[in-house]
DOTOR-428251 format. One line per 4 residues: their letters; for each residue x, y, z of N, C-alpha, C. Coordinates in Angstrom, 3 decimals. Atoms other than C-alpha are relative to their C-alpha. Example, Ala and Ser with C-alpha at 12.3 -4.5 7.8 and 13.67 -1.06 7.14 Angstrom:
# residues 2
as) 0.890:-1.190:0.000:12.300:-4.500:7.800:0.900:1.200:0.000  -0.820:-1.190:-0.060:13.670:-1.060:7.140:-0.770:1.090:0.730
//
This chain:
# residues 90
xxxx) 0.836:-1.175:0.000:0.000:0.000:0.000:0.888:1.247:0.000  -0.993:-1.264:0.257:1.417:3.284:-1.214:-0.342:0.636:1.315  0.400:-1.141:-1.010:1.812:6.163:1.418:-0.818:0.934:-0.282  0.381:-1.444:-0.232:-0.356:8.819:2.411:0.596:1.439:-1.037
xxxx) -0.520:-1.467:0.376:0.162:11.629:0.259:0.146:1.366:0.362  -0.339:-0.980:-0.749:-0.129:13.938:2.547:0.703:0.057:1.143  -1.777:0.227:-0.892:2.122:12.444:5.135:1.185:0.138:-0.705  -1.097:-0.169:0.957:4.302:12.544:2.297:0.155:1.149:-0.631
xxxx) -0.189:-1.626:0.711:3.858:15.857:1.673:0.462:0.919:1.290  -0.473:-0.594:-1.161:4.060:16.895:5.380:1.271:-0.193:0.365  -1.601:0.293:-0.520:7.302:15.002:5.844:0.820:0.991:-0.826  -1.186:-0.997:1.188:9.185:17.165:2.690:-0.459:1.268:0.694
xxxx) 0.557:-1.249:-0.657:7.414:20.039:3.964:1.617:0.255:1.295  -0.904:-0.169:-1.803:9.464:19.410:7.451:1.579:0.027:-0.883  -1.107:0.045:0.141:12.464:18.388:5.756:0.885:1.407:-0.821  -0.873:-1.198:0.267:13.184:21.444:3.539:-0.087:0.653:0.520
xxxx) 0.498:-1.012:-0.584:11.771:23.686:5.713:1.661:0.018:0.744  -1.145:0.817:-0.510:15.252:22.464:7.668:1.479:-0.065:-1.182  -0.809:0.274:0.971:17.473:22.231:4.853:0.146:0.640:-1.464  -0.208:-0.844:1.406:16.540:24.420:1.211:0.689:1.198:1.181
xxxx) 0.161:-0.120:1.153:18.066:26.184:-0.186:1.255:-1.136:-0.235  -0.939:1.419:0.289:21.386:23.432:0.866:-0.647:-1.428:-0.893  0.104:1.192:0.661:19.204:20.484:-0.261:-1.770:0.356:0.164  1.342:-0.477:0.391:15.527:20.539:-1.572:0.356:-1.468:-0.012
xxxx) 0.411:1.680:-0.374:13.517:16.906:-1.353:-1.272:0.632:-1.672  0.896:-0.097:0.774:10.874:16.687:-4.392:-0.554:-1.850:-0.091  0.163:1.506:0.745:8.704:13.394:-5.021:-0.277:-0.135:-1.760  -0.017:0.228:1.203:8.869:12.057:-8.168:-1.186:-1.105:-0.465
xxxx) 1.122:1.113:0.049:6.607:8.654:-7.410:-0.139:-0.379:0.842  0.547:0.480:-1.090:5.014:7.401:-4.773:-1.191:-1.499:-0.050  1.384:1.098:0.326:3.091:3.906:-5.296:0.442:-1.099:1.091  0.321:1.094:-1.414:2.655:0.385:-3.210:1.657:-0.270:0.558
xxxx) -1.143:0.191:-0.641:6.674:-0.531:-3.159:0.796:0.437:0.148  -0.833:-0.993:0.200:8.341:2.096:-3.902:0.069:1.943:0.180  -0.042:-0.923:-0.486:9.412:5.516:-2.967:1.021:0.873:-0.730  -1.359:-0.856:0.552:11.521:8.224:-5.649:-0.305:0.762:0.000
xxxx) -0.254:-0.777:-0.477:12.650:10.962:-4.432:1.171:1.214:-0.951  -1.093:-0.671:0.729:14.769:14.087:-6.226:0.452:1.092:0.978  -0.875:-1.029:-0.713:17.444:16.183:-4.312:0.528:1.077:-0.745  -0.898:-0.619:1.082:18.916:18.858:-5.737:0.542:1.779:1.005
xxxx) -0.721:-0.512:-0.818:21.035:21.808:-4.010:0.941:0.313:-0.042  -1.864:-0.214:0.303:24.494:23.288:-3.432:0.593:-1.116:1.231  -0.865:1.057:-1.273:24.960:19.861:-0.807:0.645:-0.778:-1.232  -0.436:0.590:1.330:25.739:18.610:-4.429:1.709:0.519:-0.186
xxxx) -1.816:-0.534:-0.027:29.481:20.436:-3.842:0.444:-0.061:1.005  -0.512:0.323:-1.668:29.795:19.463:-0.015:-0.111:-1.485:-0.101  0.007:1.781:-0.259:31.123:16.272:1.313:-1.014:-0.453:0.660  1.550:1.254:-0.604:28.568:13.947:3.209:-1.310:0.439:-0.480
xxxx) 0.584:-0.180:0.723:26.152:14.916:0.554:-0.760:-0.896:0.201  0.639:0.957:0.122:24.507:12.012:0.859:-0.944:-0.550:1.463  0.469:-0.041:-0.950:23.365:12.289:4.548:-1.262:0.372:-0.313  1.703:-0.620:0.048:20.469:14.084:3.437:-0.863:-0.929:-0.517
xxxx) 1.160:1.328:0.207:18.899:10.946:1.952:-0.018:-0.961:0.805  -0.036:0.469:-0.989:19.633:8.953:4.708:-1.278:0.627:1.219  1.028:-0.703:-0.756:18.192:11.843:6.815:-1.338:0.215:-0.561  0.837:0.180:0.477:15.458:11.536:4.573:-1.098:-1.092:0.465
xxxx) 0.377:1.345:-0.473:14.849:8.046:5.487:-0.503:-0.304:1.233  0.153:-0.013:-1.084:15.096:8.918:8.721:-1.227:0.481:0.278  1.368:-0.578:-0.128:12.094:11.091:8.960:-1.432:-1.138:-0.414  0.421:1.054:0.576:10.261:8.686:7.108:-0.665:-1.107:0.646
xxxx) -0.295:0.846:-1.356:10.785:6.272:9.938:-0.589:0.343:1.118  0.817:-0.762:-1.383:9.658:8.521:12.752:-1.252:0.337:-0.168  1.079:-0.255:0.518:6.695:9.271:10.786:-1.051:-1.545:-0.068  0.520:1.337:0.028:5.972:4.982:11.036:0.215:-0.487:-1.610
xxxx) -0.158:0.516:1.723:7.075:4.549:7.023:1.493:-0.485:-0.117  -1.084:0.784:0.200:9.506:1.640:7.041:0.406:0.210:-1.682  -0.441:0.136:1.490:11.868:2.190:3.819:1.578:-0.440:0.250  -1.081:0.217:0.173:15.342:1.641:2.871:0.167:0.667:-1.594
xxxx) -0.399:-1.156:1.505:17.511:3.695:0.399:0.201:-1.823:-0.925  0.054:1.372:1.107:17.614:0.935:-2.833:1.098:0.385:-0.990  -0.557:-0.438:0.984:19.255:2.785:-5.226:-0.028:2.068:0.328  -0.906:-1.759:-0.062:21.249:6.685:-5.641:0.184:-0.012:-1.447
xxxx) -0.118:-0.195:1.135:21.271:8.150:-9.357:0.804:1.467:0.062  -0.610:-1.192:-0.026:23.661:10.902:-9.934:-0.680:0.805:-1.126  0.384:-0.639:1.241:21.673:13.143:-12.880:0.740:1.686:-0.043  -0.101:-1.247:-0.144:23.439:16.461:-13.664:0.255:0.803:1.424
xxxx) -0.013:-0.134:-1.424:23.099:18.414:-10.670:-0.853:-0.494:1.647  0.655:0.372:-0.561:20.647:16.463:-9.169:-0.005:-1.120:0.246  -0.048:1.482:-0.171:20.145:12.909:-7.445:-1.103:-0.462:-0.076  1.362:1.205:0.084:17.194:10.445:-7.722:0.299:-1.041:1.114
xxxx) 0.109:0.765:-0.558:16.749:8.449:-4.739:-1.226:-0.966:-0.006  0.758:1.174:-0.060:14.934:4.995:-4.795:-0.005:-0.267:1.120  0.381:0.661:-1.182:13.353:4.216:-1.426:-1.157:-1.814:-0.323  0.796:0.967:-0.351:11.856:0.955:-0.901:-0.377:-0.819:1.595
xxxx) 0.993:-0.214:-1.468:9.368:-0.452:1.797:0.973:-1.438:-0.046  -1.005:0.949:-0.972:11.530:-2.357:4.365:-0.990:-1.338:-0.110  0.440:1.108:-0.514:10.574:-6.414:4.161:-0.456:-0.303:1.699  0.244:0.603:-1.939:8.797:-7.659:7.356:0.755:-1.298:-0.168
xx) -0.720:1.614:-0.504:10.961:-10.394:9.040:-1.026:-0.864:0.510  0.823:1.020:-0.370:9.667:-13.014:9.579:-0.096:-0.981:1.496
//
Protein backbone atom coordinates (compact mmCIF):
# COMPACT_ATOMS: atom_id res chain seq x y z
CA UNK A 1 0.00 0.00 0.00
CA UNK A 2 1.42 3.28 -1.21
CA UNK A 3 1.81 6.16 1.42
CA UNK A 4 -0.36 8.82 2.41
CA UNK A 5 0.16 11.63 0.26
CA UNK A 6 -0.13 13.94 2.55
CA UNK A 7 2.12 12.44 5.13
CA UNK A 8 4.30 12.54 2.30
CA UNK A 9 3.86 15.86 1.67
CA UNK A 10 4.06 16.89 5.38
CA UNK A 11 7.30 15.00 5.84
CA UNK A 12 9.19 17.16 2.69
CA UNK A 13 7.41 20.04 3.96
CA UNK A 14 9.46 19.41 7.45
CA UNK A 15 12.46 18.39 5.76
CA UNK A 16 13.18 21.44 3.54
CA UNK A 17 11.77 23.69 5.71
CA UNK A 18 15.25 22.46 7.67
CA UNK A 19 17.47 22.23 4.85
CA UNK A 20 16.54 24.42 1.21
CA UNK A 21 18.07 26.18 -0.19
CA UNK A 22 21.39 23.43 0.87
CA UNK A 23 19.20 20.48 -0.26
CA UNK A 24 15.53 20.54 -1.57
CA UNK A 25 13.52 16.91 -1.35
CA UNK A 26 10.87 16.69 -4.39
CA UNK A 27 8.70 13.39 -5.02
CA UNK A 28 8.87 12.06 -8.17
CA UNK A 29 6.61 8.65 -7.41
CA UNK A 30 5.01 7.40 -4.77
CA UNK A 31 3.09 3.91 -5.30
CA UNK A 32 2.66 0.39 -3.21
CA UNK A 33 6.67 -0.53 -3.16
CA UNK A 34 8.34 2.10 -3.90
CA UNK A 35 9.41 5.52 -2.97
CA UNK A 36 11.52 8.22 -5.65
CA UNK A 37 12.65 10.96 -4.43
CA UNK A 38 14.77 14.09 -6.23
CA UNK A 39 17.44 16.18 -4.31
CA UNK A 40 18.92 18.86 -5.74
CA UNK A 41 21.04 21.81 -4.01
CA UNK A 42 24.49 23.29 -3.43
CA UNK A 43 24.96 19.86 -0.81
CA UNK A 44 25.74 18.61 -4.43
CA UNK A 45 29.48 20.44 -3.84
CA UNK A 46 29.79 19.46 -0.01
CA UNK A 47 31.12 16.27 1.31
CA UNK A 48 28.57 13.95 3.21
CA UNK A 49 26.15 14.92 0.55
CA UNK A 50 24.51 12.01 0.86
CA UNK A 51 23.37 12.29 4.55
CA UNK A 52 20.47 14.08 3.44
CA UNK A 53 18.90 10.95 1.95
CA UNK A 54 19.63 8.95 4.71
CA UNK A 55 18.19 11.84 6.81
CA UNK A 56 15.46 11.54 4.57
CA UNK A 57 14.85 8.05 5.49
CA UNK A 58 15.10 8.92 8.72
CA UNK A 59 12.09 11.09 8.96
CA UNK A 60 10.26 8.69 7.11
CA UNK A 61 10.78 6.27 9.94
CA UNK A 62 9.66 8.52 12.75
CA UNK A 63 6.69 9.27 10.79
CA UNK A 64 5.97 4.98 11.04
CA UNK A 65 7.07 4.55 7.02
CA UNK A 66 9.51 1.64 7.04
CA UNK A 67 11.87 2.19 3.82
CA UNK A 68 15.34 1.64 2.87
CA UNK A 69 17.51 3.70 0.40
CA UNK A 70 17.61 0.93 -2.83
CA UNK A 71 19.25 2.79 -5.23
CA UNK A 72 21.25 6.68 -5.64
CA UNK A 73 21.27 8.15 -9.36
CA UNK A 74 23.66 10.90 -9.93
CA UNK A 75 21.67 13.14 -12.88
CA UNK A 76 23.44 16.46 -13.66
CA UNK A 77 23.10 18.41 -10.67
CA UNK A 78 20.65 16.46 -9.17
CA UNK A 79 20.14 12.91 -7.45
CA UNK A 80 17.19 10.45 -7.72
CA UNK A 81 16.75 8.45 -4.74
CA UNK A 82 14.93 4.99 -4.80
CA UNK A 83 13.35 4.22 -1.43
CA UNK A 84 11.86 0.96 -0.90
CA UNK A 85 9.37 -0.45 1.80
CA UNK A 86 11.53 -2.36 4.37
CA UNK A 87 10.57 -6.41 4.16
CA UNK A 88 8.80 -7.66 7.36
CA UNK A 89 10.96 -10.39 9.04
CA UNK A 90 9.67 -13.01 9.58
Amino acid sequence: MKMDDKKLRNITREFNKWRYPECRARTIKNDDEKLIMQFDGTFSHSCCFDEHFEDFRIMLEEKGEKYEIAEIKHIGRKFVVRYEKRKKKR
